[in-house]
N, C-alpha and C positions, 0 to 999 in steps of 0.2 A: 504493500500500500504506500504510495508518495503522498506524503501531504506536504506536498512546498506548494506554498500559498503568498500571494500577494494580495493587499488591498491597499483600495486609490480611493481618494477624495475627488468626486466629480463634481465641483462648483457651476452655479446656472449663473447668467450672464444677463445684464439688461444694456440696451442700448440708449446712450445717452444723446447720441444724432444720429441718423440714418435716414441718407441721401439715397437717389437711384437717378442718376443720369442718361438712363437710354437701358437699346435693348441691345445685344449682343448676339452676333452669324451664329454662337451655339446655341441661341435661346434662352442663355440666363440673363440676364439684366446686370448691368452696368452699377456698383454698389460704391459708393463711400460712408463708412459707418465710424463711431465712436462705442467701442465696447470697453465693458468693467465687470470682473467677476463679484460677485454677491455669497456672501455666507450663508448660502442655502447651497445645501449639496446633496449629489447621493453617493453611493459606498458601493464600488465595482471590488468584489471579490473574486483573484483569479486561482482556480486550482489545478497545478500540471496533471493531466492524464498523460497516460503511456499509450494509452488507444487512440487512435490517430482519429479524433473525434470532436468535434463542436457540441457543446451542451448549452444550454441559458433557462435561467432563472429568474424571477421578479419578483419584490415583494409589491410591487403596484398593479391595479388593474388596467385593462385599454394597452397592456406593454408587449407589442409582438414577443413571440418567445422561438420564433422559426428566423428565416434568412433575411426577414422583412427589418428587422431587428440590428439599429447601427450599431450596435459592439458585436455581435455575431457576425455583420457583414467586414466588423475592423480584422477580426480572426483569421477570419477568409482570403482578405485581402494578405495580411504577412503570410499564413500557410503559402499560398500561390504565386508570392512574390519570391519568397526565401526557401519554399522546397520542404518545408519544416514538416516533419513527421509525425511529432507529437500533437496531442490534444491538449484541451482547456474546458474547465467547466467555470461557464460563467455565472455569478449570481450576484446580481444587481437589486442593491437595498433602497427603493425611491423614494424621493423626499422630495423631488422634484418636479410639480405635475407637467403632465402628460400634454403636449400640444399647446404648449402656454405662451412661445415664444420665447422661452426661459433657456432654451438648447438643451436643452436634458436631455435627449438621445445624444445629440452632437457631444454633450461630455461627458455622458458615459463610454459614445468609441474613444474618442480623446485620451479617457483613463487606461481602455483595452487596450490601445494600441501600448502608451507607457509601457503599462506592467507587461505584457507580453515580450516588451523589446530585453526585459530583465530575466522574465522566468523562462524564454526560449533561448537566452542569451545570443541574444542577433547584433548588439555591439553596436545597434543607432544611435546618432548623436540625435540632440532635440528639434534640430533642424529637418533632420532627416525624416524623424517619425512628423513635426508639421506636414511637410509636401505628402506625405504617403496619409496623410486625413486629407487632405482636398481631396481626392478621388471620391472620399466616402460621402463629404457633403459641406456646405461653404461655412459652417461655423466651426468644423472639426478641429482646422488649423488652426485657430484663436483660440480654442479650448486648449490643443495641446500646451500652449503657455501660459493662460488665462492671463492676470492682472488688467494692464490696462492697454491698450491699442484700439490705432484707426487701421483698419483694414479697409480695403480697395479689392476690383476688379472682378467676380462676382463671391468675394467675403475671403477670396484665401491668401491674400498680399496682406502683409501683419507688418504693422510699423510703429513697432512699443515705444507709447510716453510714458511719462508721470502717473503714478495715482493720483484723482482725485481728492478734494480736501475730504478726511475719513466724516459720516454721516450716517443717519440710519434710513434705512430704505425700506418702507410696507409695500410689497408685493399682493396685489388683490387682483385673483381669477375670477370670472365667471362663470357658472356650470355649460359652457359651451367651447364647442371646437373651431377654430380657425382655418381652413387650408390654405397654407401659405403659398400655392401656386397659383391659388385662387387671388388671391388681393393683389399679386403681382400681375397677375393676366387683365386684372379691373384698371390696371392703374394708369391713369392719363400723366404720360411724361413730358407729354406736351404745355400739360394745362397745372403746375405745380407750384408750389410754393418751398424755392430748396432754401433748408436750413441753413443754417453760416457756420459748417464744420470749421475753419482755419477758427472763427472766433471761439468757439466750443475749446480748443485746442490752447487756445491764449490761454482763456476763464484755467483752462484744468492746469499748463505751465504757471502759470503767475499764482496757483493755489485760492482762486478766485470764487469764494463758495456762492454767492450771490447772483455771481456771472454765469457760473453753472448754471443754477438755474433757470438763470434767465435765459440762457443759449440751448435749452433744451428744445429737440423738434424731432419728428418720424413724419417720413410723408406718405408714409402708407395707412397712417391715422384717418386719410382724406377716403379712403375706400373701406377700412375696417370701421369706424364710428358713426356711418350713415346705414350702413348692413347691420349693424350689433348694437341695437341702445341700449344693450346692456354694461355694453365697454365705454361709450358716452355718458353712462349713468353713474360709473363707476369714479370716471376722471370726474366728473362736474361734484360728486361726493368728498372725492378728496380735496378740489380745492376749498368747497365750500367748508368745510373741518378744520381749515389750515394747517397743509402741506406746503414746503415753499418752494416746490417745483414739482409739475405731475406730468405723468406722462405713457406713452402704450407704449410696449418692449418689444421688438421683431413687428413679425403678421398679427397681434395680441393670442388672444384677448386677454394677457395679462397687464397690469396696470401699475406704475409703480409711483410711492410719492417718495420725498426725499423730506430730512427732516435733521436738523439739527439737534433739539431738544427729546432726549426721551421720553421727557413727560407728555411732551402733542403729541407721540409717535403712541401712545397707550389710548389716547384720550381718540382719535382717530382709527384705530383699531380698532376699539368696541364700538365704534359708533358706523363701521363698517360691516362688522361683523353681523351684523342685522337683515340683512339682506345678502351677503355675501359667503361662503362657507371656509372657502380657501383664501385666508388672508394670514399671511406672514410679516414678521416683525424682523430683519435682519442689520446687518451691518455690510459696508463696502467691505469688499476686500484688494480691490486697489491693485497690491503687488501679484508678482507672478511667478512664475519659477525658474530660478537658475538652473537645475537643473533636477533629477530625479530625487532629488535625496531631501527634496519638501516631503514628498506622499510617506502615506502613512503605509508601513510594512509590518505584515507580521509573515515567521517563517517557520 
């Protein structure tokens, strides 16, 4: 029986600006984004089999648990890239909901790929495991280093700044799904209002918590908030409560305010909570990884 075992911290991601300037010959869309990882995570647990075999696990429901599944298809991808004979049983502890625009598949393969690069000993640098996440999906590569970055071109060009001034951040879902190739296929490129990433980019260098704020934008807000008044209901919630920046994260339908003070961050939670089932209380997490020897190992 092997039990060499790895586990990885998969932190979910909100996006503090997100541009889309055109569409793209392969059909993705044209991205300029500002991401930051968030202390909501989930916990990818890898176990070596000797059976040349992909397994997965979830403790959340709605979580493919076949090929359809981005840390299954991360698996797949090294097995076939690197020849690797061994197996992996994966079991994925989620804390991250499902389809939120949070990237919570995107960094659960993110983590698979990691630990895999350790427990099949395949000797990639962090660079290397990024490029080999774009194949799986455009948030992958930003996952694999999480902190803070603006990525470009459709999300897998990463170009790590600063953290953010530290803040607390309420995450509030609605009981509904988004399909993100759906609000992308809605979206008039023509007819948009693009955010001011370089000033996003100032506010967060200069440490500018107010600027933040105020430089916050997604232009896919203009196609998810007229479809879903439930995600309208939610931002107009927050500000009215006093958040001192809100906003919708990816395709939504999750929603995030930003808050300095704990105490508004309580008082704004239960007053969310009322309508709302899935609403989280967390912190930025800003930084990112040097390298592997952040994640959490057990062996």
């Amino acid at each position: 029986m092997n039990d060499k075992k790895i586990s990885i911290k998969a932190p979910a991601k909100i996006n503090l600006s997100l541009d889309v300037l055109g569409k793209r010959e392969d059909g993705y869309h044209e991205v300029k984004m500002i991401m930051t990882t968030v202390d909501l995570a989930d916990r990818v647990e890898l176990t070596l089999l000797e059976e040349n075999k992909i397994t997965i696990e979830s403790t959340g429901g709605f979580v493919p648990l076949d090929q359809r599944n981005l840390a299954y298809q991360a698996a797949m991808l090294l097995k076939e890239t690197f020849g690797v004979k061994k197996g992996v049983g994966i079991h994925i502890s989620k804390n991250i909901p499902v389809a939120a625009g949070l990237a919570g598949g995107s960094s659960d393969a993110a983590a698979t790929l990691k630990g895999l690069n350790e427990l099949w000993d395949l000797g990639l640098t962090l660079d290397e495991v990024a490029v080999l996440g774009a194949k799986i999906g455009s948030d992958v590569s930003f996952c694999v280093y999480g902190g803070t970055a603006i990525a470009t071109g459709r999300g897998e060009h990463i170009e790590h700044i600063k953290p953010p001034p530290p803040c607390w951040v309420l995450l509030a879902k609605p009981p509904i799904g988004v399909s993100t190739a759906e609000v992308y296929r809605k979206l008039n490129v023509q007819n948009i209002e693009h955010p001011d990433i370089d000033a996003m980019v100032q506010a967060i260098e200069s440490y500018d918590y107010e600027a933040v704020c105020r430089e916050l934008g997604n232009v896919l807000e203009t196609v998810t908030l007229p479809q879903y008044p439930e995600v309208k209901q939610i931002k107009d919630q927050m500000h009215r409560l006093g958040a001192d920046g809100v906003l919708m994260s990816g395709s939504g339908p999750t929603v995030f305010g930003l808050f300095q003070h704990e105490s508004r961050v309580n008082r704004v939670y239960n007053g969310l909570r009322g309508f709302c089932t899935e609403v989280y209380a967390v912190r930025l997490l800003g930084e990112g990884q040097e390298d592997f020897k952040d994640s959490a190992r057990e062996k």
